[in-house]
C-alpha positions in Angstrom: -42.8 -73.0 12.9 -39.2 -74.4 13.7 -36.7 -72.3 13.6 -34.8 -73.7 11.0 -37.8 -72.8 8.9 -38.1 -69.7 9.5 -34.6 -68.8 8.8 -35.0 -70.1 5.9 -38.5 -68.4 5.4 -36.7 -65.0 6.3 -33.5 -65.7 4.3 -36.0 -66.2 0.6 -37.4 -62.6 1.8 -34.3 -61.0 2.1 -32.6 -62.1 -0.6 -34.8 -59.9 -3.4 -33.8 -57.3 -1.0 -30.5 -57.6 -0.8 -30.3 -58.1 -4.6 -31.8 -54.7 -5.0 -29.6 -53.5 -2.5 -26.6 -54.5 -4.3 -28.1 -53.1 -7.7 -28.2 -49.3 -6.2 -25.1 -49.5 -4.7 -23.9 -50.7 -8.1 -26.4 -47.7 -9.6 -24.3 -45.1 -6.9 -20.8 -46.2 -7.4 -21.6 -45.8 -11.0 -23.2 -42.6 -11.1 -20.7 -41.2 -8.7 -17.9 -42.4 -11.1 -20.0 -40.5 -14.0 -20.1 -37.2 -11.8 -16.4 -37.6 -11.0 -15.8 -37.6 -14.7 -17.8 -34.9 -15.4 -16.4 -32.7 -12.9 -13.2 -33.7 -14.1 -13.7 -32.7 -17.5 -15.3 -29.6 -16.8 -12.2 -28.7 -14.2 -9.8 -29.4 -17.3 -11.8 -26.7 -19.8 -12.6 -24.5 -17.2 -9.0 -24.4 -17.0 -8.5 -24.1 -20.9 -10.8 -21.0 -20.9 -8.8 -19.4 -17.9 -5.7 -20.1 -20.3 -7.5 -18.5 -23.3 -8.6 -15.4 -21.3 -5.7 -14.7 -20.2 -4.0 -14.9 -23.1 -6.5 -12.9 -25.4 -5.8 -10.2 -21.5 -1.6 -10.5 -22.9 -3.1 -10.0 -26.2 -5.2 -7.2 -26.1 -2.6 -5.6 -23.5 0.7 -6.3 -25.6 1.7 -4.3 -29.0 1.7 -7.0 -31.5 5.0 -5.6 -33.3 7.0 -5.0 -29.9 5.9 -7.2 -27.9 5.8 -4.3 -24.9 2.5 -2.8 -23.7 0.5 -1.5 -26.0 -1.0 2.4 -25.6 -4.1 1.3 -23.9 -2.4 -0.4 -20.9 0.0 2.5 -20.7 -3.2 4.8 -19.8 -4.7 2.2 -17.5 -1.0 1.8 -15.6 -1.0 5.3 -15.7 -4.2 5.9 -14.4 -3.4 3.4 -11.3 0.0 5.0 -10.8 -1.5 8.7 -10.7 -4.5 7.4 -8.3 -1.2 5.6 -6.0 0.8 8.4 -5.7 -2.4 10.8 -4.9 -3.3 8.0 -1.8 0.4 8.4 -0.6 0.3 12.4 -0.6 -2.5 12.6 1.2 -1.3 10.4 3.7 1.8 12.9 4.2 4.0 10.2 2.4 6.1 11.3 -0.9 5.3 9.0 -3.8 6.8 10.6 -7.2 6.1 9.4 -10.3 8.0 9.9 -13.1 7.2 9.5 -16.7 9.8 9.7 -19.9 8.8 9.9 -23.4 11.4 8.3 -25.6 11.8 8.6 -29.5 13.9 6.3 -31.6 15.5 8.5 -34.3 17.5 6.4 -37.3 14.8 4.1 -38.2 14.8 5.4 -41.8 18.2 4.1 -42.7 17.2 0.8 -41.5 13.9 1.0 -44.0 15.6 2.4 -46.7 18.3 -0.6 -46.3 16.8 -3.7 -44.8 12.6 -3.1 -45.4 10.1 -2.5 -43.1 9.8 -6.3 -42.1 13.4 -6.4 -40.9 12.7 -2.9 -39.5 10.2 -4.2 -37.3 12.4 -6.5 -36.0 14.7 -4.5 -35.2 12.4 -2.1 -33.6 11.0 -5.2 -31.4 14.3 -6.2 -30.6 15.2 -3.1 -29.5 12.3 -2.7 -27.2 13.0 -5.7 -25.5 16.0 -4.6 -24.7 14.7 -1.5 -23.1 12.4 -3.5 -21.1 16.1 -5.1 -19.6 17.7 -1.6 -18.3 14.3 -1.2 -16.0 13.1 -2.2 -12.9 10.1 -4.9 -13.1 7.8 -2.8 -10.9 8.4 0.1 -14.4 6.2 0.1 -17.5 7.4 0.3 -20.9 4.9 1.1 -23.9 4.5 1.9 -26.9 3.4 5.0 -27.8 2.9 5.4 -31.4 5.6 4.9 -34.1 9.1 4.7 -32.4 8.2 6.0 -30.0 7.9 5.0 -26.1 6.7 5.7 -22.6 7.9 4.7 -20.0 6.9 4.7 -16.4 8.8 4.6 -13.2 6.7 4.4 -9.5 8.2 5.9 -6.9 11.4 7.8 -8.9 11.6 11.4 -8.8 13.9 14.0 -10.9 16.7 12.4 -10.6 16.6 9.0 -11.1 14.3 9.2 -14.1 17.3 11.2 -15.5 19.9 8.1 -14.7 17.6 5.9 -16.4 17.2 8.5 -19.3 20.8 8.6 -19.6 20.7 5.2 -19.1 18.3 4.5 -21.8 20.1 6.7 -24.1 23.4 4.5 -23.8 21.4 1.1 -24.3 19.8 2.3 -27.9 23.1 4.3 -28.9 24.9 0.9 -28.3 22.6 -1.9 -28.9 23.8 -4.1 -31.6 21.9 -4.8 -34.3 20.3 -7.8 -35.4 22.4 -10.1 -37.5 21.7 -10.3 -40.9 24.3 -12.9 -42.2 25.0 -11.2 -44.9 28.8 -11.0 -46.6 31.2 -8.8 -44.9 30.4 -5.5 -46.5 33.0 -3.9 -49.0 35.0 -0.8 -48.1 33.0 2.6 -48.5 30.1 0.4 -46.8 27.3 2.4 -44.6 27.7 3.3 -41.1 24.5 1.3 -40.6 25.6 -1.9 -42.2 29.4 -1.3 -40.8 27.6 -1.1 -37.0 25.7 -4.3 -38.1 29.4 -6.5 -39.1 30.8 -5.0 -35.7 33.1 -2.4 -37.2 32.3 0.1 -35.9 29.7 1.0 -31.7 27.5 3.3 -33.2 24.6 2.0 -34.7 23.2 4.6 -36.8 20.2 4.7 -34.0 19.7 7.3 -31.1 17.1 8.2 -28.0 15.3 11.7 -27.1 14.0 11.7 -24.0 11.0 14.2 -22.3 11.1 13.6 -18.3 7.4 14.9 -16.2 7.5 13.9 -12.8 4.8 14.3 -10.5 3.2 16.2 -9.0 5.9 18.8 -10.3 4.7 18.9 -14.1 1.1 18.1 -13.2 -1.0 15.7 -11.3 -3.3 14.3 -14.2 -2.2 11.6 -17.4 -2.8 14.8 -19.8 -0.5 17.1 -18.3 2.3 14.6 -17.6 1.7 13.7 -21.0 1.9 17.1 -22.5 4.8 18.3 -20.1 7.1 15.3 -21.1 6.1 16.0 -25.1 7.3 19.5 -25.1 10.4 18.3 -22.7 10.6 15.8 -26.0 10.6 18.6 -28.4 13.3 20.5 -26.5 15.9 17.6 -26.8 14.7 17.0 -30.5 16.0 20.7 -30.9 18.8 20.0 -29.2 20.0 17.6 -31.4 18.8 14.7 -30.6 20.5 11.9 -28.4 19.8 13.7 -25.1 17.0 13.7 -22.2 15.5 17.0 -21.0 12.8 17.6 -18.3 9.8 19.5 -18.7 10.0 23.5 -19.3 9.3 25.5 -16.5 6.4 27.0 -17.6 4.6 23.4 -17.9 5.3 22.8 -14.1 2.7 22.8 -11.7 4.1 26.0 -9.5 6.0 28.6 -10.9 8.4 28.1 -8.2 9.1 24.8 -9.1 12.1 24.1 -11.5 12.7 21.1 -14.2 15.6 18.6 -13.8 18.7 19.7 -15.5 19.0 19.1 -19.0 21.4 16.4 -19.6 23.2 15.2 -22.9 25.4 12.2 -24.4 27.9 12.5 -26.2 26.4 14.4 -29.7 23.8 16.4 -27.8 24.4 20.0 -29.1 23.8 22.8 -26.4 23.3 20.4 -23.4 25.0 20.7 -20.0 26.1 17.3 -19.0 25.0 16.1 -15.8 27.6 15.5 -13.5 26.3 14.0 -10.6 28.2 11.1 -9.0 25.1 9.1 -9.1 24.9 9.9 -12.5 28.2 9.5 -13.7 28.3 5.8 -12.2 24.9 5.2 -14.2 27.0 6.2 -17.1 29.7 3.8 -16.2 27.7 1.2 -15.6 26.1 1.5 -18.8 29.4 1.6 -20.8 30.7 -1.8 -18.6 27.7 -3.6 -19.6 27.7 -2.8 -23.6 31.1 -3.1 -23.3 31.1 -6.7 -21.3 27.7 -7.7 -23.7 29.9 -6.6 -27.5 33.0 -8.3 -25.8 34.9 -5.2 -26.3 
C-alpha cells in the first residue's frame, strides 16, 4: 500500500478516536465545573452553619435583657478561672482571682415611674456600661435580678477594691436614658430631675461583696458564698459601698479581708485611703465628669 494511502487509511481510524477523545474531555471539563460548583456551594453553607452556631453559642451564652453573660457562662468562666489559678500555684506562681458581687439598688423608682419595659432598658444600658470600666480579659454577668458578678483574673485584694469603688462611681453617676419627655415641673422627682440633668445623682446605687482567691476559698461555692455575705455586710451598711468577705468565711483564720471601703452615703464605712485608690476615685469623677460635660 502507498503511503499516501495509508495515511489516509490511518487518519479514517483515528478520527472516531479522536472524536471520543474530545467528547471526555468535554465530559471532564464539565464534570469538573459541576464538582467545582458543588464544592462551592457547600463551602458557602458550611459557612452559614458556622455563622448560625455561633450565634445560637452568643445566644445561649448572653442574657437576653442585658446583653452581658448570662449565669451559666459565669460558672463555666469561673470554673476555667479557678482551674488557672490552681495550675499557677502549683507552679510556685501567684495567680489571684477576685470575684465581686454587685447589686443595683433604686430600680423600684424607675418601675414605679417609667414601667418595666423602660426599666429593662435602663438596666441593659447600665450593664453595658459596666462592661466599659473593665478590663477585656474580666467577665461581667448577670446574676439574677439586678444583680451582677463580676470577674477579674489575676487581681487580688486590692485592685478588685479600685474597681469596686470604681464601679460604684460609674452606676452612682451614669446618666439615665433619655426619655424626651417635657422638662419636668418644680417639686419633680429626684429620679426624673437626674434624668433632665438637674441634678448627678441618679436615684441608682452599687453594693459590692469582694472574695478573692485562695483567701475566701478555692472552689466557685465558697467564693460565691464568701462574696454574698461580704454583699450583705455593705447592704447593712447602707448601701452604696464595697466590703470584702468576713473573716470567718476566709480560708485561714489568719488571713484577713480587704478593708471595707465606702462612697460617699455609706454609713459606718472607713474610707479607703490608699493613693492608688484615691487616683481610681479621681479618675472616675474626671471621666463622668468629662462624659456629663460638667
Amino acid at each position: 500500500m502507498s503511503t499516501p494511502l495509508l495515511v489516509d487509511a490511518l487518519a479514517a481510524l483515528a478520527a472516531p478516536a479522536l472524536a471520543g477523545a474530545g467528547l471526555l474531555g468535554l465530559r471532564l471539563r464539565r464534570a469538573a465545573a459541576a464538582a467545582a460548583g458543588r464544592e462551592s456551594a457547600l463551602r458557602r453553607e458550611i459557612g452559614e452553619l458556622q455563622r448560625e452556631r455561633d450565634e445560637l453559642q452568643r445566644t445561649a451564652s448572653c442574657d437576653p435583657l442585658t446583653g452581658v453573660w448570662n449565669y451559666r457562662h459565669l460558672q463555666i468562666t469561673l470554673d476555667k478561672e479557678i482551674e488557672r489559678a490552681r495550675r499557677a500555684e502549683s507552679a510556685d506562681e501567684k495567680r489571684p482571682l477576685a470575684l465581686l458581687m454587685l447589686e443595683i439598688a433604686g430600680f423600684d423608682a424607675v418601675v414605679a415611674e417609667h414601667g418595666r419595659s423602660r426599666a429593662g432598658a435602663v438596666l441593659r444600658d447600665l450593664a453595658q456600661r459596666l462592661a466599659v470600666e473593665i478590663r477585656r480579659s474580666d467577665t461581667l454577668g448577670r446574676y439574677g435580678g439586678e444583680e451582677f458578678v463580676v470577674l477579674l483574673p489575676d487581681t487580688g485584694a486590692e485592685g478588685a477594691a479600685q474597681v469596686a469603688e470604681r464601679l460604684c462611681w460609674a452606676v452612682r453617676r451614669h446618666r439615665l436614658l433619655d426619655w424626651s419627655a417635657p422638662a419636668p415641673a418644680p417639686g419633680h422627682t429626684r429620679l426624673r430631675a437626674a434624668e433632665h440633668g438637674a441634678g448627678r445623682d441618679n436615684g441608682l446605687t452599687a453594693t459590692i461583696g469582694i472574695a478573692v482567691m485562695p483567701r475566701d476559698g478555692g472552689h466557685a461555692a465558697l467564693l460565691l458564698r464568701a462574696a454574698d455575705r461580704a454583699l450583705g455586710e455593705a447592704r447593712q451598711a447602707g448601701g452604696d459601698c464595697w466590703r470584702g468577705a468576713p473573716a470567718d468565711a476566709a480560708a485561714g483564720p489568719s488571713e484577713q479581708p480587704a478593708a471595707p471601703g465606702s462612697v460617699s452615703g455609706c454609713v459606718g464605712g472607713a474610707t479607703l485611703t490608699s493613693a492608688g485608690h484615691a487616683r481610681t476615685a479621681a479618675a472616675a469623677a474626671a471621666t463622668v465628669a468629662a462624659r456629663d460635660g460638667v
